[in-house]
C-alpha positions in Angstrom: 25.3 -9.2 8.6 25.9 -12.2 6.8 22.7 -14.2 5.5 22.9 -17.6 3.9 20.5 -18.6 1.2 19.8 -16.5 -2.0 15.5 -16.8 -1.3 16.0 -15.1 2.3 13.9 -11.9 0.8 16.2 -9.0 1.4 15.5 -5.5 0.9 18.3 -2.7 2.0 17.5 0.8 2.0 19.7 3.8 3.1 18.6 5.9 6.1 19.0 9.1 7.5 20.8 10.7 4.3 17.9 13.4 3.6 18.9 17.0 3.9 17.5 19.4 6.5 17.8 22.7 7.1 18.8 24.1 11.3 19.3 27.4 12.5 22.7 27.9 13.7 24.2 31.3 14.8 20.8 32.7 13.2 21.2 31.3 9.6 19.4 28.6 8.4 22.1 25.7 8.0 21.4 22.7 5.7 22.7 19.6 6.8 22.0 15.9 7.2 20.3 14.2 10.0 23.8 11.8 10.5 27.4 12.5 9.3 27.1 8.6 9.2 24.5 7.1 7.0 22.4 4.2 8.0 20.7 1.2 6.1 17.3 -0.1 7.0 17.9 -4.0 6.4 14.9 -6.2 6.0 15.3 -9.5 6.5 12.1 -12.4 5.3 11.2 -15.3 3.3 11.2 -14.7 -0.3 7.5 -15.2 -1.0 6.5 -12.4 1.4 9.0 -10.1 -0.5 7.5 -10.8 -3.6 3.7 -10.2 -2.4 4.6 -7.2 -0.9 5.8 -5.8 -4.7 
């Protein structure tokens, strides 16, 4: 994603990296919820990023 302007108010934030534990086989397995991780992009005008600090 390419955005142009430095006051767009961007926030990234990494998703679907937290570890979880699955029964596999009957043990408990921990894991991740992707092999991939995600980021949550958001994507606003700069003065509603900074009120929402």
């Amino acid at each position: 994603m390419l955005v142009r302007g430095p006051d767009a108010g961007l926030r990234a934030d990494r998703i679907l990296d937290e570890p979880i534990t699955i029964q596999a086989a009957g043990r408990a397995v921990r894991t991740t919820l992707s092999d991939h991780f995600g980021v949550l992009a958001t994507i606003g005008s700069a003065g509603a990023e900074r009120a929402a600090r």
